[in-house]
DSSP file (Angstrom, degrees, kcal/mol; ACC not computed):
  #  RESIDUE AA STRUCTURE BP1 BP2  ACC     N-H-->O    O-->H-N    N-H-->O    O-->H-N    TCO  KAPPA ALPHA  PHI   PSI    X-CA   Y-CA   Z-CA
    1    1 A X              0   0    0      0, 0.0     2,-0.6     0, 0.0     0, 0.0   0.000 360.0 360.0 360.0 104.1   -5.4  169.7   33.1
    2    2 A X        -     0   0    0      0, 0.0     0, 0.0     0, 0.0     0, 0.0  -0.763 360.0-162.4 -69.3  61.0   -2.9  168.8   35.4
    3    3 A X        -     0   0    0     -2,-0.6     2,-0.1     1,-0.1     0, 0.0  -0.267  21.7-120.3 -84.7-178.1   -1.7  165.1   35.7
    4    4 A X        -     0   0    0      0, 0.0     2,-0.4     0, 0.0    -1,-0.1  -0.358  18.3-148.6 -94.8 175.2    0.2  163.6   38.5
    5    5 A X        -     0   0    0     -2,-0.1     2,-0.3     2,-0.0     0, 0.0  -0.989  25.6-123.6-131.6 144.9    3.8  162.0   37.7
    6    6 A X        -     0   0    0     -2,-0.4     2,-0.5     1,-0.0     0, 0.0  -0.847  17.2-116.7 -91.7 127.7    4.8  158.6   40.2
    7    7 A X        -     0   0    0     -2,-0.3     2,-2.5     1,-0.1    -1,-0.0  -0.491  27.4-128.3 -36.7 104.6    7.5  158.6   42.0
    8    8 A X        +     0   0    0     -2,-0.5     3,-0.3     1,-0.2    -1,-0.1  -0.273  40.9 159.6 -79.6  80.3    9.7  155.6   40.7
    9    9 A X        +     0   0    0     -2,-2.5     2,-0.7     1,-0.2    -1,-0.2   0.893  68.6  21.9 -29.1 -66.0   10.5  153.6   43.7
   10   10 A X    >   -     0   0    0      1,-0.2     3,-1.3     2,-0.0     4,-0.4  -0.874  59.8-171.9-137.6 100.1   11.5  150.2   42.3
   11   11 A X  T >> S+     0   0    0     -2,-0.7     3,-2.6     1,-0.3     4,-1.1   0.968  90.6  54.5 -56.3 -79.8   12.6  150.2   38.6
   12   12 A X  H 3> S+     0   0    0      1,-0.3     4,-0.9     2,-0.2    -1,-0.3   0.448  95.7  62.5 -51.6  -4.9   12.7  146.4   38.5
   13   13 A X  H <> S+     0   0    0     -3,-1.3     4,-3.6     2,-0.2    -1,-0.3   0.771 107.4  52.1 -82.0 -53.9    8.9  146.4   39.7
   14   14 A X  H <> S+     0   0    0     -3,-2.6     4,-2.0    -4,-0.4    -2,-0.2   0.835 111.3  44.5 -43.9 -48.1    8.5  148.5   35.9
   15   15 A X  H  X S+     0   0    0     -4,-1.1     4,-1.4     2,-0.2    -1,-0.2   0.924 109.5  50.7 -88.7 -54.5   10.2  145.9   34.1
   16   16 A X  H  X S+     0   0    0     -4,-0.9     4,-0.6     2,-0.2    -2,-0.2   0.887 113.9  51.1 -64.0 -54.2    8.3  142.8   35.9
   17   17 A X  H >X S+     0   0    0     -4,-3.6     3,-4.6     1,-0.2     4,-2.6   0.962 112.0  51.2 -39.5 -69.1    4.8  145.0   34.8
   18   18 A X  H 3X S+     0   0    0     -4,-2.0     4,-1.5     1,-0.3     5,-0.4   0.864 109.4  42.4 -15.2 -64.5    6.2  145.1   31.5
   19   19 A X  H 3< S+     0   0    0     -4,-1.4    -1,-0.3     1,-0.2    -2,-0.2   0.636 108.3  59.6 -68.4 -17.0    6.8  141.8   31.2
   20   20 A X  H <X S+     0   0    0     -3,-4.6     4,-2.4    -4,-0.6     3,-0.5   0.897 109.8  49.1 -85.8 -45.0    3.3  140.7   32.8
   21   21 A X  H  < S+     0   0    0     -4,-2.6     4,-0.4     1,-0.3    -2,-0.2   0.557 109.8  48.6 -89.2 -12.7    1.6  142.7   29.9
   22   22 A X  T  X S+     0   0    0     -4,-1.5     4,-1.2    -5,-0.3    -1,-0.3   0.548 106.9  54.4-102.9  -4.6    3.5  141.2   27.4
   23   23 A X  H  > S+     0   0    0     -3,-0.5     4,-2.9    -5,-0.4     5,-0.4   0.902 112.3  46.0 -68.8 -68.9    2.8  138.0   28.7
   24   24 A X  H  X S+     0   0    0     -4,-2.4     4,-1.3     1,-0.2    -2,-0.2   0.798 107.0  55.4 -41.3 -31.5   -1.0  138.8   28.5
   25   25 A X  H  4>S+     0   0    0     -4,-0.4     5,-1.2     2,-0.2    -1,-0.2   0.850 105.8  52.5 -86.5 -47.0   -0.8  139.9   25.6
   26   26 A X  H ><5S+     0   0    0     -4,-1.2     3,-1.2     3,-0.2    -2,-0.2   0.755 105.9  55.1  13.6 -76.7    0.9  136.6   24.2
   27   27 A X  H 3<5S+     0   0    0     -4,-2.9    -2,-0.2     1,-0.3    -3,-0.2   0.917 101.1  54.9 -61.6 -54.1   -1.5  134.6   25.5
   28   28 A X  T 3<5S-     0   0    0     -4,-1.3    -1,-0.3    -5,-0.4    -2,-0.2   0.413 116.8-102.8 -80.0  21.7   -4.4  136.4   23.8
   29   29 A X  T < 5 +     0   0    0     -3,-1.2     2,-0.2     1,-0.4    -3,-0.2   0.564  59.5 157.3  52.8  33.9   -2.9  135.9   20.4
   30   30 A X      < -     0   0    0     -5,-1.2    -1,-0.4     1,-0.1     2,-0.4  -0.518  41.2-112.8 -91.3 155.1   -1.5  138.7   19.3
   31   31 A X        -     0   0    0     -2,-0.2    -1,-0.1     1,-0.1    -5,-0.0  -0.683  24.0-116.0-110.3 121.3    1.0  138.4   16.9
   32   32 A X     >  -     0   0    0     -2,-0.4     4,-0.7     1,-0.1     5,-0.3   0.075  10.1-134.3 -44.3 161.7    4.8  139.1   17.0
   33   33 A X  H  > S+     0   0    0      1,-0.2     4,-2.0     3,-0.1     5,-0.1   0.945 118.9  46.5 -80.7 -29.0    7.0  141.6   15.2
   34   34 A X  H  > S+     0   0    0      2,-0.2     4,-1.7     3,-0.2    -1,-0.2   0.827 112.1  46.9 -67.3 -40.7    9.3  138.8   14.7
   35   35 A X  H >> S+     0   0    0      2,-0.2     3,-3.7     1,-0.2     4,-0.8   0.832 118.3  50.5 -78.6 -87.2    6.1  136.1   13.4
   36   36 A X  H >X S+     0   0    0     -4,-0.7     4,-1.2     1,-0.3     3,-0.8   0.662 110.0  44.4 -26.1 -52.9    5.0  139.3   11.0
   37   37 A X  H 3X S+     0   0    0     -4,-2.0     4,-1.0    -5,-0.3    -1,-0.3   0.810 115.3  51.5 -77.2 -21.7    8.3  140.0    9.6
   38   38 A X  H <X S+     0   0    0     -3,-3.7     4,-1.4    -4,-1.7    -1,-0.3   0.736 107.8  49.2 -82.3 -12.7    8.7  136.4    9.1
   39   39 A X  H <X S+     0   0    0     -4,-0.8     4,-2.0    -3,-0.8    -2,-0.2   0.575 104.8  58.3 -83.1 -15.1    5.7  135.8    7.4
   40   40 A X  H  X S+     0   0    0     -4,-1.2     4,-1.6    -5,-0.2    -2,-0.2   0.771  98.3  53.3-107.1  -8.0    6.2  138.5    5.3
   41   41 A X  H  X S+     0   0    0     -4,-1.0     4,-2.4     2,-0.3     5,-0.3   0.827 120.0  50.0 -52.4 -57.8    9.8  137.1    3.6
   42   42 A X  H  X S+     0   0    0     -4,-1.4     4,-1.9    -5,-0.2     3,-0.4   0.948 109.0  45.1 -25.9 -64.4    7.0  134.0    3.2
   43   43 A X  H  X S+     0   0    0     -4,-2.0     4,-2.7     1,-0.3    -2,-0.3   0.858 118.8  38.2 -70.2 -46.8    5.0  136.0    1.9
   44   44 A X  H  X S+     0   0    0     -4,-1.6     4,-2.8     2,-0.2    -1,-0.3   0.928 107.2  66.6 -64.0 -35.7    7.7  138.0   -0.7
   45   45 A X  H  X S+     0   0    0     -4,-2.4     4,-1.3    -3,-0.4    -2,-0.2   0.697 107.0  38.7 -82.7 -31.6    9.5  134.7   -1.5
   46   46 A X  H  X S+     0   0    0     -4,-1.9     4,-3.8    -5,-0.3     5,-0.4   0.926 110.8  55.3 -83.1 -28.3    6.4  133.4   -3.3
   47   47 A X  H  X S+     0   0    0     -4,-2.7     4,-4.7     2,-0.2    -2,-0.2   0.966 115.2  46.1 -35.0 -63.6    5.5  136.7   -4.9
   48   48 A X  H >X S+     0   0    0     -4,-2.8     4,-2.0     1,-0.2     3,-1.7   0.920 112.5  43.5 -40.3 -83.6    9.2  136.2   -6.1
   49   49 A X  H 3X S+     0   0    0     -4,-1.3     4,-3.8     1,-0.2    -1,-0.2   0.853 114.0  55.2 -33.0 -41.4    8.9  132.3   -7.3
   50   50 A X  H 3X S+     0   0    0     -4,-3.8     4,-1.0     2,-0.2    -1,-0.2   0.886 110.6  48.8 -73.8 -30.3    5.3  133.5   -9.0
   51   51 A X  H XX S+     0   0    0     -4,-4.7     4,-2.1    -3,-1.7     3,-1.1   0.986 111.6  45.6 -52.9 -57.0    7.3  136.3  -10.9
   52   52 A X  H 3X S+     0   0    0     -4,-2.0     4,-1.2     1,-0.3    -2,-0.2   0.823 108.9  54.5 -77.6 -31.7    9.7  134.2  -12.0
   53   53 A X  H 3X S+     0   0    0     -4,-3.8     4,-0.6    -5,-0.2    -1,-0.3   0.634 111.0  46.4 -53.0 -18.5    7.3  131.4  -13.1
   54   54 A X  H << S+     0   0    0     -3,-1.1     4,-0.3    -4,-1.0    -2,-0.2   0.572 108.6  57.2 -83.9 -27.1    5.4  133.8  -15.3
   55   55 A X  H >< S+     0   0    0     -4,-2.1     3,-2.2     2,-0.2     2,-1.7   0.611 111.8  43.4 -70.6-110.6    8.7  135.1  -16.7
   56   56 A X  H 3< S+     0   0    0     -4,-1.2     4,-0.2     1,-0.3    -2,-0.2   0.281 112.4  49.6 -11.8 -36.8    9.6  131.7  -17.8
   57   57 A X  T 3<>S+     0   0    0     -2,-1.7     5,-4.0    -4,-0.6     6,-0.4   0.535 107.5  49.4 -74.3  -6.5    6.6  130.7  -19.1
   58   58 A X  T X 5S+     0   0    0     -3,-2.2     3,-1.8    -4,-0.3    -2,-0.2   0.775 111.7  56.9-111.7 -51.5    6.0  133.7  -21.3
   59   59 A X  T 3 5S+     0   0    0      1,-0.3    -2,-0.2    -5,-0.2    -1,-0.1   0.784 113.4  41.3 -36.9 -21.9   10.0  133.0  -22.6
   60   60 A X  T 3 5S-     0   0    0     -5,-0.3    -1,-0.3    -4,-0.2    -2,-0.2   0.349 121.0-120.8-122.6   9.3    8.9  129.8  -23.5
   61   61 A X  T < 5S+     0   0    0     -3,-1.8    -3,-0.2     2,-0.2    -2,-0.1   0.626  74.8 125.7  71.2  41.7    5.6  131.1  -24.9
   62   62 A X  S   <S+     0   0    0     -5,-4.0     2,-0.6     1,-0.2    -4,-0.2   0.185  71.3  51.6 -96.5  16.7    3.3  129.3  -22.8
   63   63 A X        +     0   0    0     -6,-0.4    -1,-0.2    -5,-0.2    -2,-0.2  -0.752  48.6 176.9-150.3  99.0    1.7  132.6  -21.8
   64   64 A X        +     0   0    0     -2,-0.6     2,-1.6    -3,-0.1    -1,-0.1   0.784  69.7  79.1 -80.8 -11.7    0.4  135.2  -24.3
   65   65 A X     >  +     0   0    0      1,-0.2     4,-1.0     2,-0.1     3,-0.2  -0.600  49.3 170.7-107.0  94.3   -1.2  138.0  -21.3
   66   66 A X  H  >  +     0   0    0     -2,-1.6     4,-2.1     1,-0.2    -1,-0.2   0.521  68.3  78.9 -84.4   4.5    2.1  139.7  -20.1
   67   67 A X  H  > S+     0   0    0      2,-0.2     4,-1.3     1,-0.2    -1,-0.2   0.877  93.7  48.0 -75.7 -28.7   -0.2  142.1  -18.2
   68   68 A X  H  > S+     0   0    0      2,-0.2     4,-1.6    -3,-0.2     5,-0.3   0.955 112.2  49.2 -66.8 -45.2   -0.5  139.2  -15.5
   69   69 A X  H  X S+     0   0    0     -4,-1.0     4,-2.4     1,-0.3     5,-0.5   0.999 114.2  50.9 -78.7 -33.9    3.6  138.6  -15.4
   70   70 A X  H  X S+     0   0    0     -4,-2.1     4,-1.8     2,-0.2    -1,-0.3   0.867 105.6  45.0 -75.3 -10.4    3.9  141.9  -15.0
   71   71 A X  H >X S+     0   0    0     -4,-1.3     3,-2.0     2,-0.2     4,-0.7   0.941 113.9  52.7 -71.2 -82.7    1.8  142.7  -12.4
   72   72 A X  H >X S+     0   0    0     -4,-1.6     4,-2.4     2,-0.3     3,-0.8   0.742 109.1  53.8  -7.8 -66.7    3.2  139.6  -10.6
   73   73 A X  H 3X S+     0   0    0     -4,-2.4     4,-2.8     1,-0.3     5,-0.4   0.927 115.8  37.8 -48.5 -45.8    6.8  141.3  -11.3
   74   74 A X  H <X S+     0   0    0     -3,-2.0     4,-0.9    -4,-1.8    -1,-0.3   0.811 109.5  61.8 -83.2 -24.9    5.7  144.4   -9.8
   75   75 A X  H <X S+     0   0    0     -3,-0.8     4,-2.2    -4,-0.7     3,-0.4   0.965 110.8  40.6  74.2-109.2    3.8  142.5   -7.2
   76   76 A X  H  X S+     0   0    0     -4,-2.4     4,-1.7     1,-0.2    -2,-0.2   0.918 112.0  58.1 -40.6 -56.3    7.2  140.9   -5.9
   77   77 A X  H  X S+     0   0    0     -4,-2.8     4,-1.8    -5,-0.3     5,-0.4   0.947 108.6  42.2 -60.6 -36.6    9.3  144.1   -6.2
   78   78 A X  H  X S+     0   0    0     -4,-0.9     4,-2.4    -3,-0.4     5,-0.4   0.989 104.3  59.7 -68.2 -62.0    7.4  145.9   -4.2
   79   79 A X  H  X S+     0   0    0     -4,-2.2     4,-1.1     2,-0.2    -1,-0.2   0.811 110.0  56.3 -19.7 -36.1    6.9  143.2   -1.5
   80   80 A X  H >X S+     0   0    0     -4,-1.7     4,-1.3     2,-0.2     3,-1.2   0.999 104.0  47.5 -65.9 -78.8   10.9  143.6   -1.6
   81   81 A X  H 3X S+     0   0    0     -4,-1.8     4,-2.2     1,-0.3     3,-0.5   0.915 108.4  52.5 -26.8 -67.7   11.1  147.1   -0.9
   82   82 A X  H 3X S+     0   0    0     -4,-2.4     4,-1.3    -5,-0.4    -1,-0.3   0.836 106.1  50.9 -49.8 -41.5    9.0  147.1    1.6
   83   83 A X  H <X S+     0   0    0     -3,-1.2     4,-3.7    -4,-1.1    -1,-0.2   0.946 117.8  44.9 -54.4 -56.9   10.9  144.1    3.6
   84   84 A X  H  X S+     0   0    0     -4,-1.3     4,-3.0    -3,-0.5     5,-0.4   0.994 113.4  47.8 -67.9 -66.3   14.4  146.3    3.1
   85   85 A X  H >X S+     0   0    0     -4,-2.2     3,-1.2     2,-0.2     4,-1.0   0.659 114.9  43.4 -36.8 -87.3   12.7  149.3    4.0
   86   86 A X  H 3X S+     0   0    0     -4,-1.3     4,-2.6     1,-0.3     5,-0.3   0.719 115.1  57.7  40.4 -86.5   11.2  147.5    7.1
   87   87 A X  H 3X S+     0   0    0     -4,-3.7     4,-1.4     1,-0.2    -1,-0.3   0.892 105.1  43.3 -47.5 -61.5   14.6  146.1    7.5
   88   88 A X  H <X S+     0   0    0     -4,-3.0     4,-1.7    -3,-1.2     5,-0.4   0.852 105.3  61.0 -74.7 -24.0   16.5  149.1    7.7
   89   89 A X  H >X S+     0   0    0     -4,-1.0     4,-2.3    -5,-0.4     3,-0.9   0.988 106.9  48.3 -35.1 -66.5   14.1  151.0   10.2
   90   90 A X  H 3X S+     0   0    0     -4,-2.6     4,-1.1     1,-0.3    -2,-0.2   0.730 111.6  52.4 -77.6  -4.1   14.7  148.2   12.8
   91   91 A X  H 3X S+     0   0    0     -4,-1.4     4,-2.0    -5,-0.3    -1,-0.3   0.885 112.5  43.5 -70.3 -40.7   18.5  148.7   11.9
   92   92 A X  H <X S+     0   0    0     -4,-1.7     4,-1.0    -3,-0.9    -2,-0.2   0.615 118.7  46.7 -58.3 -30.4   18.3  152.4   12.6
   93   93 A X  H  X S+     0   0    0     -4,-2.3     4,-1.5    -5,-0.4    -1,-0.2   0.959 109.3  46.6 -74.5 -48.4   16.4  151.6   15.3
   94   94 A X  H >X S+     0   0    0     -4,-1.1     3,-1.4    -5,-0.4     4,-1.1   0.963 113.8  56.5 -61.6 -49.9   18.6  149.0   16.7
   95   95 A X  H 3X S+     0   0    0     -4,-2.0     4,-2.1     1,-0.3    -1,-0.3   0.824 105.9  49.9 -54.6 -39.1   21.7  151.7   16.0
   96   96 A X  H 3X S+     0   0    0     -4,-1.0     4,-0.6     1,-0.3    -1,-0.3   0.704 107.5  55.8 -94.3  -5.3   20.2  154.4   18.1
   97   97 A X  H X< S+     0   0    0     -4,-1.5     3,-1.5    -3,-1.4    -1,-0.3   0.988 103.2  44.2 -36.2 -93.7   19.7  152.3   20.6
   98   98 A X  H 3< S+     0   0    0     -4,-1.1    -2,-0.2     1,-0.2    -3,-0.2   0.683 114.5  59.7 -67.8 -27.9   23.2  150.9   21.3
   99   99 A X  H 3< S+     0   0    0     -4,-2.1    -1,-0.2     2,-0.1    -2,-0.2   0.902  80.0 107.5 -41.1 -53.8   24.3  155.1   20.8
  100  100 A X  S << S-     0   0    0     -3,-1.5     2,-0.2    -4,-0.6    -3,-0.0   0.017  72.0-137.2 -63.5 150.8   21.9  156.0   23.8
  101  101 A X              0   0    0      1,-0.0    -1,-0.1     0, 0.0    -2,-0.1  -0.794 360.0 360.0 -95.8 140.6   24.1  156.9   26.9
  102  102 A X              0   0    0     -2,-0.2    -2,-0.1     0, 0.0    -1,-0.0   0.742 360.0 360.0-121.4 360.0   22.8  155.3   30.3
């Protein structure tokens, strides 16, 4: 199976396609990496705040079932990791980037 490869005439013709498809793609409501990643710091920052209310409450003995804060605790650490992790791919990313010779 043989495909054919295009000549690339007009680079900036590539970049305008690009740009059409992410426009389209926009429009139909697909979701950024930027809106995800912010949603998911939402989304970690109550995990966090719901840890920390079940810690407090079981310190102040409003709460006998420590199987809940700890699931919650673990619940919110993990959410974490994953954001850092997350976070340091697109650094890695970003890094190997600005390296690239052009």
């Amino acid at each position: 199976m043989v495909t054919e490869m295009k000549i690339i005439n007009n680079p900036s013709q590539i970049l305008s396609n690009s740009l059409g498809l992410f426009a389209e793609t926009k429009e139909k409501g697909a979701v950024s990496f930027s809106d995800m990643f912010a949603e998911s710091l939402k989304n970690a920052d109550r995990l966090e705040k719901e840890s920390q209310n079940f810690s407090e409450k079981i310190a102040s003995g409003q709460v006998d079932n420590i199987h809940e804060a700890m699931i919650a605790a673990q619940k919110a650490d993990i959410s974490m990791q994953l954001i850092l992790q997350v976070r340091n791919k697109v650094l890695d990313a970003y890094r190997e980037i600005t390296r690239m010779q052009i």
